[in-house]
KOLBA-407825 format. One record per residue: x, y, z of N, C-alpha, C, O in turn; residue in three letters. Coordinates in steps of 0.02 Angstrom, whole numbers, plus 50000, padded with zeros to 5 digits. Example, Ala and Ser with C-alpha at 12.3 -4.5 7.8 and 13.67 -1.06 7.14 Angstrom:
<nodes>
506604971650390506154977550390506604983550390507124983450423ALA 506424988850354506844994750357506455000250394506705005750402SER 
</nodes>
This chain:
<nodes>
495684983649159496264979149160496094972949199495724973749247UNK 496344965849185496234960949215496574959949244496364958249300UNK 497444959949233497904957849273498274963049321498574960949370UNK 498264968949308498314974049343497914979049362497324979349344UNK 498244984549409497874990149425498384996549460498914994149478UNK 498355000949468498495007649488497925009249544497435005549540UNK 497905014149597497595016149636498025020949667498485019449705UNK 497825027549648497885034749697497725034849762497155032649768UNK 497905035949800497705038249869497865045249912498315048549885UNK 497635047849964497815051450002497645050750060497035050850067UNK 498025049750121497735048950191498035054850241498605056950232UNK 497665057050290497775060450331498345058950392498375052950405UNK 498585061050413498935059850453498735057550506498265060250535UNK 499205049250541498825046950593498625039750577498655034750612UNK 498385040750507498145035150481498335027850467498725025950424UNK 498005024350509498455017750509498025012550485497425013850494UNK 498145006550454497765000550416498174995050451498784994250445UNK 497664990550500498044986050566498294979850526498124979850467UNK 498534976450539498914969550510498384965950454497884963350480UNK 498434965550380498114962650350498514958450300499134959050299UNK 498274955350267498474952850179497974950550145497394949450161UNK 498314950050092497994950250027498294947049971498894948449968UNK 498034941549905498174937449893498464943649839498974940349825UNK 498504946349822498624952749749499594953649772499604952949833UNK 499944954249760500594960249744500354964849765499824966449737UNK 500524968049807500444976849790501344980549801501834979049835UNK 501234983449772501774991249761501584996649784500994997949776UNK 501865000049808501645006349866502395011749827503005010749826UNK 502045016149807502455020549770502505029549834502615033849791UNK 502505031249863502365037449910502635042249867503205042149843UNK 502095047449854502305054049808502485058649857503035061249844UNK 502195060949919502195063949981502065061650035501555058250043UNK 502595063450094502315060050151502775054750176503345054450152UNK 502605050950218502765042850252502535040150276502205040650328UNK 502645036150243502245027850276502925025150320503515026550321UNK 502445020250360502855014250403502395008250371501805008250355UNK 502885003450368502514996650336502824992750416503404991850435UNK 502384991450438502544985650475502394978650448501794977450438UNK 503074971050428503014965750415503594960450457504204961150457UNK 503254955750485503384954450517503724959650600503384963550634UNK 504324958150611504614960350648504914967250639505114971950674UNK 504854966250598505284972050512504764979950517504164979150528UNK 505004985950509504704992550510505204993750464505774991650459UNK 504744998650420505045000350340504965006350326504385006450304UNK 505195012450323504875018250308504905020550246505415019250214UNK 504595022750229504575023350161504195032050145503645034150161UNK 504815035550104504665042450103504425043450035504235039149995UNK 504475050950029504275053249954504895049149890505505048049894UNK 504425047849841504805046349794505135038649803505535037449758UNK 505045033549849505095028949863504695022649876504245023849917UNK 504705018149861504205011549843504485006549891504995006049925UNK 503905002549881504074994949937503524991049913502924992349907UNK 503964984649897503484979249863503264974249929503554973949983UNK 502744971149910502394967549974502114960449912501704960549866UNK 502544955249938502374949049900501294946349914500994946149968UNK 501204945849890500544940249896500484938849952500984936549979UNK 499784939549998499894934150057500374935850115500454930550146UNK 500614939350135501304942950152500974946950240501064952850224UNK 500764947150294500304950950326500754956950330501354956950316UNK 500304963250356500854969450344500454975150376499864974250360UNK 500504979250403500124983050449500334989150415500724987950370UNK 500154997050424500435001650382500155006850437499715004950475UNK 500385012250440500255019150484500635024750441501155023150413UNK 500355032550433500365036550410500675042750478500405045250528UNK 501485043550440501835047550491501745054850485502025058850522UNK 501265056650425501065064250403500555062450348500395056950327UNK 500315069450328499945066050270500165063650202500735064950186UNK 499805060750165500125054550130499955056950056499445060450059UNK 500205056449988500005053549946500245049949903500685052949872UNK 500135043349881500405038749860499895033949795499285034349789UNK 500235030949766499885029249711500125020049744500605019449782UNK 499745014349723499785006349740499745004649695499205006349671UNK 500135000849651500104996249592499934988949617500214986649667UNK 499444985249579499204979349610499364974649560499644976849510UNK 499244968849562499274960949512498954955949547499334955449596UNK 498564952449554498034954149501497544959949558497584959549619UNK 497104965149520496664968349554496424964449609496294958449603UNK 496364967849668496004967049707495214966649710494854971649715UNK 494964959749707494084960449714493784967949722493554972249684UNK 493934967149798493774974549816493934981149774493514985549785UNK 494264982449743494454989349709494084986549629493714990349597UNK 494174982549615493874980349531493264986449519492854986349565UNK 493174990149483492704995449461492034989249394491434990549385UNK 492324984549368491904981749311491524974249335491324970049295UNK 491484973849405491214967349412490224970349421489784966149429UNK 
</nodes>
C-alpha cells in the first residue's frame, strides 16, 4: 500500500515510547490492555476496544498501563515501517 498501512502490536507492560512525532496520521485502535497517550498537557486513556486519532506532526508520548495489544492505522506509511523500499 502507498497511502496507507495497518500495524499489529503487542507490548509488555510498563512500556513507554517518550515524546515523539511523526509526519504520518496514526490511529491507535487497543484490542487489550491500556494505553496513556500523553499530548500536550492532555493524558488520554485509552482501553480495550477504543481508538484515538493523533493528527500529523502532533508530539505525543505513550506508556503501557498493562499489557497491550493493539493494531495502528497509518496515512501515509511510515518510512520506517514501509516493508517494499
Amino acid at each position: 500500500m502507498e497511502r496507507s498501512m495497518l500495524t499489529y502490536f503487542e507490548l509488555e507492560p510498563g512500556t513507554c515510547f517518550p515524546e515523539h512525532s511523526h509526519e504520518s496520521e496514526q490511529i491507535t485502535l487497543v484490542l487489550s490492555g491500556e494505553l496513556v497517550f500523553a499530548i500536550g498537557d492532555d493524558e488520554v486513556v485509552v482501553g480495550p476496544l477504543e481508538a484515538i486519532a493523533i493528527p500529523g506532526n502532533v508530539p505525543h508520548a505513550v506508556r503501557c498501563v498493562d499489557a497491550v495489544v493493539a493494531v495502528d492505522a497509518w496515512a501515509p506509511p511510515p518510512e520506517r515501517l514501509r516493508t517494499d523500499n
